[in-house]
MARVEXDREN-475873 format. One record per residue (C-alpha): residue number from 1; x negated, y, z. Coordinates in steps of 0.001 Angstrom, whole numbers. Layout:
# residues N
[NUM, [X, Y, Z]],
...
//
This chain:
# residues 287
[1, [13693, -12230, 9462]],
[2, [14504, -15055, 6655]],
[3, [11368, -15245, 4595]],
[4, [12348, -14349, 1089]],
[5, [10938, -16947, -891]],
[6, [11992, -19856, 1641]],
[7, [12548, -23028, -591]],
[8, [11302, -21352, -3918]],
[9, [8076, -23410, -5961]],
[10, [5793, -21100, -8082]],
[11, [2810, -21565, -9969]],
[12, [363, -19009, -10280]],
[13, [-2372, -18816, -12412]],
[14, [-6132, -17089, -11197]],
[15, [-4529, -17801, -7843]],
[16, [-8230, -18611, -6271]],
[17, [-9138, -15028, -6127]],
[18, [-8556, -11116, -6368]],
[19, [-4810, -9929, -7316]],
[20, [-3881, -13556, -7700]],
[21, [-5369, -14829, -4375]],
[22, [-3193, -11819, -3157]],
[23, [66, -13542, -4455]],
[24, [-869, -16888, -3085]],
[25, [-1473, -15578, 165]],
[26, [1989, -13305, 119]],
[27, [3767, -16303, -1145]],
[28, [3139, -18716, 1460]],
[29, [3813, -16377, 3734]],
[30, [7334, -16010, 2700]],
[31, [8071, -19483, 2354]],
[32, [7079, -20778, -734]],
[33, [5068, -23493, -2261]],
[34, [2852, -22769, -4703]],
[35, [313, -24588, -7261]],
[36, [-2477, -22469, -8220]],
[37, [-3625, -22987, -11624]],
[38, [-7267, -21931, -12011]],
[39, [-10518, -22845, -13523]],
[40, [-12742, -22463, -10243]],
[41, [-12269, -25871, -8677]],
[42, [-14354, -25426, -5305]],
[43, [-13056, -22224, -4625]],
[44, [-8922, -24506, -5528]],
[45, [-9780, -26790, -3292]],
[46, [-10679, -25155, -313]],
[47, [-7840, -22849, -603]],
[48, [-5679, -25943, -1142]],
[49, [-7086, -27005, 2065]],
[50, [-6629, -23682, 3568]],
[51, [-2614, -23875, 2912]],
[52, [-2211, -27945, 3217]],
[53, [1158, -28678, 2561]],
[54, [2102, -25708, 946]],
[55, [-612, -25045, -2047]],
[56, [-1539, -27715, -4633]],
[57, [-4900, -26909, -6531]],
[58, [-4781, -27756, -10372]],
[59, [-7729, -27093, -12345]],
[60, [-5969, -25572, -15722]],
[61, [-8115, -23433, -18792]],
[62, [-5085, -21519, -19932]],
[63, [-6679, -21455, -22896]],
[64, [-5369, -25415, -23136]],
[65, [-1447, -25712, -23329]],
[66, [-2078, -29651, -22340]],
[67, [-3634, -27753, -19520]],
[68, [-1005, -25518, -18766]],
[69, [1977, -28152, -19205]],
[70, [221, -30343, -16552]],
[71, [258, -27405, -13855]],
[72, [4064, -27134, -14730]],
[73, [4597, -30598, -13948]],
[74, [2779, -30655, -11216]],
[75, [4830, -28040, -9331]],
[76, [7813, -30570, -9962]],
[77, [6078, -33627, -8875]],
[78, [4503, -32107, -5787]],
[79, [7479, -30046, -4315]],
[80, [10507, -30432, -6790]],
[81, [10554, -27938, -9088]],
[82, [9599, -24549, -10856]],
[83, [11305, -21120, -9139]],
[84, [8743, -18621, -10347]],
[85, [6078, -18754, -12935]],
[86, [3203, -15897, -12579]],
[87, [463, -15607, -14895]],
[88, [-2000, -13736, -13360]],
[89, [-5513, -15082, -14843]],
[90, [-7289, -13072, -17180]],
[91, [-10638, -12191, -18362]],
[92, [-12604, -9367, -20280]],
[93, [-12760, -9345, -24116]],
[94, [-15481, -9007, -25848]],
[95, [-16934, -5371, -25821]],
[96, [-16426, -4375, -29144]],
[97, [-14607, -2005, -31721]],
[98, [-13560, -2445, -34916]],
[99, [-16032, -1724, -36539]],
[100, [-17936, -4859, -34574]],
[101, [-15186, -7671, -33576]],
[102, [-15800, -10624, -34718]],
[103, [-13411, -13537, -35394]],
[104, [-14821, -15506, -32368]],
[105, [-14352, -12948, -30602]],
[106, [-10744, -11737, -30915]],
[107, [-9345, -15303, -31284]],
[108, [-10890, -15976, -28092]],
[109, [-9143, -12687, -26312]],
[110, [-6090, -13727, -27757]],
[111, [-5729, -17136, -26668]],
[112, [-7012, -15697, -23311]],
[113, [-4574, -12975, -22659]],
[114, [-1602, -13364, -24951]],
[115, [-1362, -17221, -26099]],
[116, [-1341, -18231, -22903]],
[117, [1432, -15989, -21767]],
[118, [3797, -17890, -24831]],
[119, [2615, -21453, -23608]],
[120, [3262, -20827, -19999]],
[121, [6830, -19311, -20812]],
[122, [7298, -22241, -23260]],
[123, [6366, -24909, -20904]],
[124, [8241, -22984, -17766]],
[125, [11550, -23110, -19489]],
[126, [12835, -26848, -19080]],
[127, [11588, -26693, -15748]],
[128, [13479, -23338, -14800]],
[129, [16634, -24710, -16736]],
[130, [16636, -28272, -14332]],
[131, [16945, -25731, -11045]],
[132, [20052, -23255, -12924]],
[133, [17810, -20352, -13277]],
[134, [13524, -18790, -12490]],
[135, [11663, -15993, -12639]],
[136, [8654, -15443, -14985]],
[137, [6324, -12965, -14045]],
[138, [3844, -11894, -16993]],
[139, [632, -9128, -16678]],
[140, [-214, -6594, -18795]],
[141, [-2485, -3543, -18012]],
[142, [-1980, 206, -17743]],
[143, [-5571, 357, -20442]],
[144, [-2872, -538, -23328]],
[145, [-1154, 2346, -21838]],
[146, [-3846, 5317, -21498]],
[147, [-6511, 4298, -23508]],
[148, [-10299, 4590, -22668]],
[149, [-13549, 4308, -25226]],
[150, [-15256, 1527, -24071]],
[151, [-12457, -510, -23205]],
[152, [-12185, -3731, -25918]],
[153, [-9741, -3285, -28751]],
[154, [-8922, -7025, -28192]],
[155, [-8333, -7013, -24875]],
[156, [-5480, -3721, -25402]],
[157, [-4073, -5011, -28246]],
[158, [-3622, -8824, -26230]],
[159, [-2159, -6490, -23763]],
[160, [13, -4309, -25084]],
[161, [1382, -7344, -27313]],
[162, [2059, -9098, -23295]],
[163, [4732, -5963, -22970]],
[164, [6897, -6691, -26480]],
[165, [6335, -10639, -25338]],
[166, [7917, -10138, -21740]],
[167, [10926, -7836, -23608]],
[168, [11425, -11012, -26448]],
[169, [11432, -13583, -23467]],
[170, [14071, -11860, -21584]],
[171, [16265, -11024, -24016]],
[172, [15917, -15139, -25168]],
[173, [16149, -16108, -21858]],
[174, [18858, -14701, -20110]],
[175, [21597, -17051, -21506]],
[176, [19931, -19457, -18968]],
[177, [19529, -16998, -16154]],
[178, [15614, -16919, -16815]],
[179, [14033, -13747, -15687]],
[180, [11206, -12296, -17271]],
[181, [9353, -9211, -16085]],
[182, [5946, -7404, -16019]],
[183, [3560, -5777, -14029]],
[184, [931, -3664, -15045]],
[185, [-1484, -3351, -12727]],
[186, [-4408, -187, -12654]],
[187, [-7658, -319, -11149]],
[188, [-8287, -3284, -8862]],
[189, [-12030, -3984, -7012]],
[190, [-11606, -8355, -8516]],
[191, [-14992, -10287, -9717]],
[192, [-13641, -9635, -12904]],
[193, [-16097, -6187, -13408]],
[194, [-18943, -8692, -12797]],
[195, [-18525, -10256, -16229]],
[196, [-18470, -6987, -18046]],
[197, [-22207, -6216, -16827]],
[198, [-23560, -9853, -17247]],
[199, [-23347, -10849, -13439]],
[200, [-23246, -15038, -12221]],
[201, [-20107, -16011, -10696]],
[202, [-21454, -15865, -7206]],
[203, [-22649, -12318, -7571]],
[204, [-19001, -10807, -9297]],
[205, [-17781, -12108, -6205]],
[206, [-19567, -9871, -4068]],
[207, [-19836, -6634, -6565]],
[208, [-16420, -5566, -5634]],
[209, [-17304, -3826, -2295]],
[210, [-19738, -2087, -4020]],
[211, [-17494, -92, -6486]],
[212, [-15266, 1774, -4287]],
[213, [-16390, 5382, -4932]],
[214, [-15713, 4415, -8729]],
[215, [-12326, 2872, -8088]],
[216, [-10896, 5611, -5838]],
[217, [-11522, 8264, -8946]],
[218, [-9827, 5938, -11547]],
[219, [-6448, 7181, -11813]],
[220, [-4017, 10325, -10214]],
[221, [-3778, 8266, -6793]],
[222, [-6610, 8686, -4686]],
[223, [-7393, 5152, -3882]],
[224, [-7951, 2130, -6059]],
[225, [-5563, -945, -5799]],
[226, [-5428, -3708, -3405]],
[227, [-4310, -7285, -3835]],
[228, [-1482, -6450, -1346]],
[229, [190, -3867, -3418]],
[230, [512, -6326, -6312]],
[231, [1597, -9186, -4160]],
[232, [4769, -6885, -2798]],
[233, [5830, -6456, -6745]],
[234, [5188, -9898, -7287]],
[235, [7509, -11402, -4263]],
[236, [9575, -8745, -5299]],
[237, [10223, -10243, -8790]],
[238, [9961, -13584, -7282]],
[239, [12842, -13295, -5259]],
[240, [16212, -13253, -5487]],
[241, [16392, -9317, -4397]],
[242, [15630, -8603, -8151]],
[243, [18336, -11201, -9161]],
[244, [19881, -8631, -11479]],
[245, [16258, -7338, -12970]],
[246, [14769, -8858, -15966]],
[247, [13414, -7382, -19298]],
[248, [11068, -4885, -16791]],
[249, [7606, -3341, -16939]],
[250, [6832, -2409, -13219]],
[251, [3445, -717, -13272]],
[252, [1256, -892, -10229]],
[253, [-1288, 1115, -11096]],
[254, [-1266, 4434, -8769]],
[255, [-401, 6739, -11507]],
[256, [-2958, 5292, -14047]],
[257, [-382, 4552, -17105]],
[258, [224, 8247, -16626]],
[259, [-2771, 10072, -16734]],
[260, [-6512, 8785, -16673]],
[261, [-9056, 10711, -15555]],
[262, [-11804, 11588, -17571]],
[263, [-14471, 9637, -16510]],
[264, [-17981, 9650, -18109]],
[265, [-19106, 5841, -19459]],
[266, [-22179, 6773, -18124]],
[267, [-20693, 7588, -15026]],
[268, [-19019, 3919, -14929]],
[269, [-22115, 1871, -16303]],
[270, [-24588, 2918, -13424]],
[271, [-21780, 2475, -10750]],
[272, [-21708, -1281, -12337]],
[273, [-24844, -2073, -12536]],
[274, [-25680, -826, -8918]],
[275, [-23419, -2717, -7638]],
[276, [-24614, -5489, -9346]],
[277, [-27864, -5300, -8152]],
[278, [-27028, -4512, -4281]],
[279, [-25323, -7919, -5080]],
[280, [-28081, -9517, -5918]],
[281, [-29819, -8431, -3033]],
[282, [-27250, -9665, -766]],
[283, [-27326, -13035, -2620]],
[284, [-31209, -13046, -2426]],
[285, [-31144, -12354, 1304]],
[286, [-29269, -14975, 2610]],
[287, [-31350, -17636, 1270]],
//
């Protein structure tokens, strides 16, 4: 079987772990090259040296468009050109309502998780235009859809402006056969929960495996979301099977933008914060 994104270059961003490591692994699989833009450089470079030949590693703050135009050149310097753009890196807002956002705080979540959406688009488009045509895959998240108390007002506002950005950027874009879709993804076990309870790095990493009883209950499907099930939508919009689709939201999210289950914030915080700490055990022991 031809492998369906044989000669394509992408660039993925948070591509050093969780739903982006997912794509990265997918996407070499089916033939492409990819530069991973991230902010982690020793977990880049040792999945640069995992894939050699086929990943580049290019440390990028997508919070810095001089950041984000140097991954884009890079994918045409290393291997030629830019196929497929997917923005996958995120991280948590600031937990706060309203009532107790502060500036710093919501001008932070927006250059996070909606600037960097426009910049990546803007800097993907004379790249895309040199090879007749490119896909740009954007994320957004089923909490902008079903809303839950405690989750930040900046981060589902960021979000749910992602949606009206991918619809804009298709509509603009077509004329030069640019693509633009996006998923929306539901619960998924990354190192991104870590942050939201205070953990280091090294112990996010590990809190994951930890949370599965919490996961499994988040939304109508009774499992939580794997990096795998992303990574199929994401070669799917890569590649030219969904030549014909742009202007999309493809949720991923096992039900979640239609129904969330009630779950206590109690209920969430103490499944966190054990698994932080059986973390932190695991981290202790090994030294």
């Amino acid at each position: 079987m031809q492998a369906r994104l044989k000669g394509k270059v992408a660039v993925v961003t948070g591509g050093v772990s969780g739903m982006g490591l997912g794509i990265v692994e997918m996407y070499v699989r089916e033939g492409a090259k990819v530069v991973v833009a991230d902010i982690q450089e020793s977990k880049g470079a040792a999945l640069e040296a995992r894939f050699r030949g086929d990943v580049k590693f290019c440390r990028c703050d997508i919070r810095s468009e001089d950041d984000i135009a140097r991954s884009i050149s890079m994918a045409e310097e290393e291997f030629g050109g830019l196929d497929i753009m997917c923005h996958v890196a995120a991280s948590p807002a600031a937990r706060k309502g309203l009532a107790d956002v502060t500036i710093e705080d919501w001008d932070d979540a927006q250059a996070v998780l909606l600037r960097s959406h426009v910049f990546l688009i803007k800097h993907s488009i004379p790249a895309m235009k040199r090879r007749g045509n490119g896909s740009i895959i954007l994320f957004s998240s089923a909490s902008c859809k079903t809303f839950k108390a405690q989750t930040p007002v900046a981060y589902v506002v960021a979000k749910g402006a992602v949606l009206h950005l991918g619809r804009w950027a298709a509509f603009d874009l077509a004329k030069d056969n640019i693509r633009v879709n996006v998923i929306v993804p539901g619960m998924y076990l990354t190192s991104i929960w870590g942050a939201t309870v205070g953990a280091s790095p090294a112990v996010a990493d590990l809190m994951p495996q930890h949370l599965h009883e919490m996961a499994s209950n988040w939304q109508p499907f009774p499992r939580y979301g794997r990096p795998s099930d992303i990574a199929y939508a994401a070669t799917y919009l890569g590649s030219d099977e969904s030549a014909f689709v742009t202007g999309t939201e493809l949720a991923v999210d096992g039900g979640l933008s239609v129904h969330r289950p009630p779950l206590d914030p109690e209920y969430i915080t103490e499944h966190l914060q054990n698994a932080k700490k059986m973390a932190e055990d695991e981290l202790a022991a090994e030294e």
